[in-house]
TORKOL-4160 file (C-alpha; in steps of 0.2 Angstrom, whole numbers, padded with zeros to 4 digits, m for minus):
133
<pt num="1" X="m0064" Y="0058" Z="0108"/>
<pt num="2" X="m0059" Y="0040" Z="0101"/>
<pt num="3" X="m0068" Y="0046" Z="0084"/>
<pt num="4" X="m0060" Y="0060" Z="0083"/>
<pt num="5" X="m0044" Y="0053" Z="0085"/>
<pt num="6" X="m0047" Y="0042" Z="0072"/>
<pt num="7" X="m0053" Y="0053" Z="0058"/>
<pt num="8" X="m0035" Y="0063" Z="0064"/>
<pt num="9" X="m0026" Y="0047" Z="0062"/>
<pt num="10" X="m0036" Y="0043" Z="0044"/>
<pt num="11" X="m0035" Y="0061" Z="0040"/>
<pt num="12" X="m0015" Y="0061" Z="0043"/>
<pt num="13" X="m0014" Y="0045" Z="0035"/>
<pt num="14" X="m0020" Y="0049" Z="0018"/>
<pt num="15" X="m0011" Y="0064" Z="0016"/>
<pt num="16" X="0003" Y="0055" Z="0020"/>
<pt num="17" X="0001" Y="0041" Z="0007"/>
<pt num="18" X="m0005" Y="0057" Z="m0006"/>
<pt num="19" X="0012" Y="0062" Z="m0004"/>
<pt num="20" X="0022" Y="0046" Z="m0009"/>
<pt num="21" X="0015" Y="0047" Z="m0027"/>
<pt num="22" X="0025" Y="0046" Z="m0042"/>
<pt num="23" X="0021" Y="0053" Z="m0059"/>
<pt num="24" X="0010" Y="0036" Z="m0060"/>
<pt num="25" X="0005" Y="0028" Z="m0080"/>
<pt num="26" X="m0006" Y="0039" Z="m0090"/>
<pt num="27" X="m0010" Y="0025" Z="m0102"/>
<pt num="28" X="m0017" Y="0014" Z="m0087"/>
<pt num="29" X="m0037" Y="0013" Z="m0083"/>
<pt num="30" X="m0034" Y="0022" Z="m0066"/>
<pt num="31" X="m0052" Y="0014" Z="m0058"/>
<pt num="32" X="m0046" Y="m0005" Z="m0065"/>
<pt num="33" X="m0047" Y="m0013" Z="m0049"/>
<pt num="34" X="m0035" Y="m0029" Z="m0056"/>
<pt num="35" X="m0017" Y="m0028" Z="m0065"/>
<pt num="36" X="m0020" Y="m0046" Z="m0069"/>
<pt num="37" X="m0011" Y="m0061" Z="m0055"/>
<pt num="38" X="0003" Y="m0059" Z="m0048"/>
<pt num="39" X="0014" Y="m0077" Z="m0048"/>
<pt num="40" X="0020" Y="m0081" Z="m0030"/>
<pt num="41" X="0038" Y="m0078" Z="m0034"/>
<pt num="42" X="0032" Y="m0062" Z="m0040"/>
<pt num="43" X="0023" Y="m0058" Z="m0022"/>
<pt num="44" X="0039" Y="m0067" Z="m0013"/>
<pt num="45" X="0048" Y="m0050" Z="m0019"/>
<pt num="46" X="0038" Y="m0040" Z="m0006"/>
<pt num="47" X="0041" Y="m0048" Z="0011"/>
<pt num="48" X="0049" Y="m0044" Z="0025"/>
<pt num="49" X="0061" Y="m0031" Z="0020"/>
<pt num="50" X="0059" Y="m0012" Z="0022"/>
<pt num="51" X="0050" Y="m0002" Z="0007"/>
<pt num="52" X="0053" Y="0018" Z="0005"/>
<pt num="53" X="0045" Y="0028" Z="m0003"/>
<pt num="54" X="0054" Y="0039" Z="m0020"/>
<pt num="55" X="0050" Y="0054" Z="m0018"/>
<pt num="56" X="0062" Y="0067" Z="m0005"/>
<pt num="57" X="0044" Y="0074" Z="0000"/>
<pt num="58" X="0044" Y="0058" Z="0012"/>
<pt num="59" X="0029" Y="0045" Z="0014"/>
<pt num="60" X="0026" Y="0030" Z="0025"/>
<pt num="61" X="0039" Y="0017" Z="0026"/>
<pt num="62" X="0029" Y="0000" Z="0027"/>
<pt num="63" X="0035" Y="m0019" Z="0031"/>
<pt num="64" X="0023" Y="m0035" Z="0021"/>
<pt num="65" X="0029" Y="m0048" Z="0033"/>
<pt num="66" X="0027" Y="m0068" Z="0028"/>
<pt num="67" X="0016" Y="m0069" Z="0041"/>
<pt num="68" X="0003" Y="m0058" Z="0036"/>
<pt num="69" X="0007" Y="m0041" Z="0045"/>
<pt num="70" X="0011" Y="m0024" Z="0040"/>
<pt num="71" X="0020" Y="m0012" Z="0048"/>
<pt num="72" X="0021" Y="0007" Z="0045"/>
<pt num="73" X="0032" Y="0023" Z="0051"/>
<pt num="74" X="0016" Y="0026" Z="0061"/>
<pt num="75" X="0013" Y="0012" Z="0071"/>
<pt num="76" X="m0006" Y="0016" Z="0071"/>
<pt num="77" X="m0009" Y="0011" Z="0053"/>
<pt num="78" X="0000" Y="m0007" Z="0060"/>
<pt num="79" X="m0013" Y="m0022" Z="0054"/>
<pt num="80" X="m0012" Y="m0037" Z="0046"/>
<pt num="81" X="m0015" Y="m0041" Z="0026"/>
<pt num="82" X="m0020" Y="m0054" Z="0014"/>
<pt num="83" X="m0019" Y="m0057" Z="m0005"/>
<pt num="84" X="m0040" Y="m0054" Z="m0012"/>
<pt num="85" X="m0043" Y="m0069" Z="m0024"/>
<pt num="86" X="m0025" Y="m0076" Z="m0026"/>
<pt num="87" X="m0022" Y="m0060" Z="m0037"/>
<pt num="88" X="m0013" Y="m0045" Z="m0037"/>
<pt num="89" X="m0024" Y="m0035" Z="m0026"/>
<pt num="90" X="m0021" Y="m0034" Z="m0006"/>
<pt num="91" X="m0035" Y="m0031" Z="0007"/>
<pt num="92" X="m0028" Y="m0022" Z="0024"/>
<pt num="93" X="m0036" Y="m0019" Z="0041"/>
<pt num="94" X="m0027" Y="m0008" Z="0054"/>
<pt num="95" X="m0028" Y="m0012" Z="0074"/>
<pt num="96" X="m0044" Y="m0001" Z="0073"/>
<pt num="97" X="m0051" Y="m0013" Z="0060"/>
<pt num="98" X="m0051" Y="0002" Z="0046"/>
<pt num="99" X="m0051" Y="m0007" Z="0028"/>
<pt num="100" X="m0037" Y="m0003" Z="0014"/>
<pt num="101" X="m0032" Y="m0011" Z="m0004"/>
<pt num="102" X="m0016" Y="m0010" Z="m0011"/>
<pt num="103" X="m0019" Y="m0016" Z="m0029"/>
<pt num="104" X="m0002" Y="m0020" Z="m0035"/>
<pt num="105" X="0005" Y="m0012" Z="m0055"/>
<pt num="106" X="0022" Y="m0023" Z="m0052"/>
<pt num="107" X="0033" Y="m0030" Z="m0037"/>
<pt num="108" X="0053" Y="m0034" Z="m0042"/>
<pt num="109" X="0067" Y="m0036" Z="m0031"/>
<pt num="110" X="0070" Y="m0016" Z="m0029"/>
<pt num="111" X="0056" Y="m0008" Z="m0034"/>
<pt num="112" X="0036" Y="m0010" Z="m0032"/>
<pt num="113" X="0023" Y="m0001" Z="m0039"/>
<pt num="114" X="0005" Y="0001" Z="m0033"/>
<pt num="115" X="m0013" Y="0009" Z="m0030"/>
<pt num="116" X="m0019" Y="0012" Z="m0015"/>
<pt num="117" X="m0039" Y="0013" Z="m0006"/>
<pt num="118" X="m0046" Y="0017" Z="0008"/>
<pt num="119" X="m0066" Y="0016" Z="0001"/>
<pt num="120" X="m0068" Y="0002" Z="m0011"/>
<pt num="121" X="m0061" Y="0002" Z="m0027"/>
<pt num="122" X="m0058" Y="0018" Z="m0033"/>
<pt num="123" X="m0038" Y="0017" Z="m0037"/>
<pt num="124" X="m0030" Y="0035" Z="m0041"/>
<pt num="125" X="m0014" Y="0036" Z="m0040"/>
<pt num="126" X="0003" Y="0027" Z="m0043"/>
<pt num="127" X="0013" Y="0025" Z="m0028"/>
<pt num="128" X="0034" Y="0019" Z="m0031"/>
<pt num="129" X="0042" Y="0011" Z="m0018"/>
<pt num="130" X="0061" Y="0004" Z="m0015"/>
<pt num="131" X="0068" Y="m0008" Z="m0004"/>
<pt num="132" X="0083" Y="0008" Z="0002"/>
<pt num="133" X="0079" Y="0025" Z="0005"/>
């Protein structure tokens, strides 16, 4: 039962993040699995505040805290995160211990921009976040 529930969960989830996308950059390699480093004062632009995502469809709200935890809408994706390689890519592992990268396009004070995985390092699509809904 505990498996099924968590391919529900999964299942839900995905869909969820497939409907936070925006219209994403053509030009970019869509498989790249690095943007290049992010700097720290870059990253500092990412914690603890609220980020929403841009399209009226809806999407998980999500939290990076200082400490190194997420928090999301749906508290079963909560987890705890860390920078892969000092770089610009993000690995993620829920409560359950399922395993996500966020591979970040750019962070500013309003706005970030970023890829998302659940399976390894196959980046589709563009997802745009802001700090107010």
């Amino acid at each position: 039962m505990k498996s099924v529930l968590r391919a529900i969960v999964v299942g839900f989830s995905l869909s969820v993040l497939l409907t936070m996308s925006s219209c994403g950059d053509d030009s970019a390699d869509k498989n790249n699995t690095s943007t290049g480093k992010l700097n720290d004062a870059t990253k500092e632009k990412l914690y603890d505040k609220a980020w929403y995502p841009t399209l009226s469809s809806g999407g998980a709200n999500m939290e990076f805290i200082t400490d190194g935890k997420i928090y999301r809408i749906n508290k079963s994706l909560d987890g705890t995160w860390n920078w892969k390689n000092n770089g610009d890519t993000m690995a993620v592992v829920d409560y359950s211990g399922n395993r996500y990268n966020f591979l970040f396009e750019s962070i500013t004070d309003n706005e970030m921009k970023y890829r998302y995985d659940f399976a390894g390092d196959n980046f589709q699509q563009v997802y745009t976040m802001k700090d107010t809904e």
